[in-house]
N, C-alpha and C positions, 0 to 999 in steps of 0.2 A: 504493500500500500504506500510505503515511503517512496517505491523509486517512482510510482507511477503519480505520486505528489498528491496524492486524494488528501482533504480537510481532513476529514469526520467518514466513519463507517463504524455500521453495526450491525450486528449476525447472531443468528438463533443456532442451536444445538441441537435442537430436538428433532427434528427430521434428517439432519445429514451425517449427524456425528452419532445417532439413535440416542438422543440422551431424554429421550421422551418430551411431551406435553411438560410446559412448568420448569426445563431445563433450563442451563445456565445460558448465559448471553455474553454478548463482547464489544468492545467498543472501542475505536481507534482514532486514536489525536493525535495529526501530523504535532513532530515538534515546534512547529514555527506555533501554534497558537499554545504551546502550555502555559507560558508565563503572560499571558493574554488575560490580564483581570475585569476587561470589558467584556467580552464574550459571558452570556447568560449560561446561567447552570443552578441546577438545584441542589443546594449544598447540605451534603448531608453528612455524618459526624465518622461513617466508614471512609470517606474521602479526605479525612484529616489525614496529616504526618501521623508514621505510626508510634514515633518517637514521643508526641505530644498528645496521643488521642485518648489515652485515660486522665488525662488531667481536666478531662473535661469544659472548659474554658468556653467561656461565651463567644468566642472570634475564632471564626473559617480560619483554618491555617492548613491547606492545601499543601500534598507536594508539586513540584511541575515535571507529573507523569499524569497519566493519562485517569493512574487511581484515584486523581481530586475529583472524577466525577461518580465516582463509586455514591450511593447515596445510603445504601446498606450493606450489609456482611452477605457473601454466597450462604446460601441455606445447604446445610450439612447434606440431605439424602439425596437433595438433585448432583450437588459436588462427588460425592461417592459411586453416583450411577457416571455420571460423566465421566472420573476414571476409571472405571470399570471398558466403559467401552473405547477409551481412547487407546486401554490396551491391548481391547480384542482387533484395533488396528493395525497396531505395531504387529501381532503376533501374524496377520494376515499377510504383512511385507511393507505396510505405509499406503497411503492416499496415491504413491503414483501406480503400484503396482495395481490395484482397484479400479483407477482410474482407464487404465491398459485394456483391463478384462470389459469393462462397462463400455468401450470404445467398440470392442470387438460382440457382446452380447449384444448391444442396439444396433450394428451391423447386420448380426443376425436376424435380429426380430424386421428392422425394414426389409431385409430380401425375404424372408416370411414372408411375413405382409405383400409383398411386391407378388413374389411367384403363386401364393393361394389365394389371395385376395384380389389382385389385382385393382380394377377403380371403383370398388366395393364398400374400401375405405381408404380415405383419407389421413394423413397425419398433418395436423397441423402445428408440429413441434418442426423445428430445424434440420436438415437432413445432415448437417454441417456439425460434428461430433464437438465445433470448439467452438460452437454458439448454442448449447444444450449439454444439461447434463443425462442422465439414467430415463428420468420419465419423458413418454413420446401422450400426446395427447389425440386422438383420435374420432374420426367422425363416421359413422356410418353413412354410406353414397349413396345406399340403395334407394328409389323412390319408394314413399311408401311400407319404408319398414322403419318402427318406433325404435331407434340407437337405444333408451333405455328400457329396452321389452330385450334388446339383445346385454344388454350392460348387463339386467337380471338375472340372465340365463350365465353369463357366465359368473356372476359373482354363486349363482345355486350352485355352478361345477364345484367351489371351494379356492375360484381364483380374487386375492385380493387386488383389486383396485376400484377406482370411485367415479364418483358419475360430475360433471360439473353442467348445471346446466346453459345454455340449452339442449347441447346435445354433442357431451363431449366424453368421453370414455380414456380413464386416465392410467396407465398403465406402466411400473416403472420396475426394470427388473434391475435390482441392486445387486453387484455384484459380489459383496461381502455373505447374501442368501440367497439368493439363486444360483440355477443351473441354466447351460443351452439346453438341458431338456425341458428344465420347466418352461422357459420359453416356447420350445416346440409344441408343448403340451399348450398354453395359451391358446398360439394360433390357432391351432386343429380345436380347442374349442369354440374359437372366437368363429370361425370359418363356418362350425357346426350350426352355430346360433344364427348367422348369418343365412344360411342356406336353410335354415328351417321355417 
C-alpha cells in the first residue's frame, strides 16, 4: 500500500482470511499523514501510547502509527480464531501458492462452463484472473427459465453458494477447500438444473 502511495485503507477478515462474521479488521495510514493532528478520528483510549495508556489521563496522547486510531482493544475469540487460520495458511504454502491453484481452478470452472454450458450462462465476473478473485458471478441465459428455481436446485444438490438478486448465482470455489472435482461436480449439477 506504501509503494503504490494509497492514504487510508481498510479490510475485513472474515470472508478471505475465514476468520468468520465479527472478525478482526485492519487499517492502513500512509506515513505522511501520522503526525497529521488535523485529520478527524475518533479517539479512543486503545489508541493511546502504550507507554502512557494506564495512567489514564484526560488528553489523547497518540502514537504516530497507525494504532492512534485503534478506538478499542481486539476482542480475545475473534483474535484466536484469526490465528488459528492464518496458520492453517502458512501450513497450506502462503496466499501465493492458493492464489496459483485458484488461478488454475476458475480456469477450470470457465472452460466448464464454456464446453457444457455454452451461452446458457453467462458470467459476469472478469475472465481476466488479475481483475477477480475465486468467486465468478453468474446469470442464467436461458429464456424463460427462473436463475433462482435453478440457484434452488442446486443449493438442494448440497452445493454452497448464494443467490444475489436479481438474478445472479454466486459461486466461489476457494482453493484452501475445494477440489477440481468439486468443481466438476458443480457444473454437471449446474448443467443438470439447467437442462431440466
Amino acid at each position: 500500500l506504501h509503494d503504490w502511495d494509497v492514504d487510508f485503507a481498510c479490510w475485513c477478515t472474515y470472508k478471505y482470511v475465514n476468520a468468520s462474521p465479527g472478525g478482526v479488521g485492519g487499517v492502513y495510514v500512509h506515513e505522511r499523514h501520522l503526525s497529521d493532528t488535523t485529520l478527524p478520528k475518533l479517539l479512543g483510549w486503545w489508541g493511546t501510547k502504550r507507554e502512557t495508556r494506564f495512567e489514564m489521563v484526560n488528553v489523547f496522547d497518540g502514537p504516530e502509527t497507525a494504532e492512534s486510531w485503534q478506538v478499542s482493544n481486539g476482542m480475545a475469540v475473534p483474535m484466536a480464531a484469526l490465528a488459528g487460520s492464518l496458520e492453517v495458511f502458512d501450513e497450506a504454502g502462503g496466499m501465493s501458492v492458493l492464489r496459483d491453484k485458484s488461478r488454475l481452478q476458475t480456469a477450470y470452472l470457465f472452460f466448464l462452463l464454456d464446453e457444457l454450458l455454452g451461452d446458457d450462462i453467462e458470467s459476469i465476473s472478469p475472465r481476466d484472473p488479475d481483475q477477480r478473485g475465486c468467486q465468478l458471478s453468474l446469470r442464467v441465459t436461458v429464456p424463460d427459465l427462473d436463475g433462482q428455481a435453478v440457484f434452488a436446485e442446486i443449493e438442494a444438490a448440497g452445493v454452497a453458494c448464494d443467490w444475489r438478486f436479481p438474478d445472479v448465482i454466486r459461486v466461489a470455489p476457494t482453493p484452501l477447500f475445494n477440489t477440481f472435482t468439486d468443481i466438476r461436480r458443480f457444473v454437471d449439477i449446474l448443467a443438470q438444473a439447467v437442462r431440466r
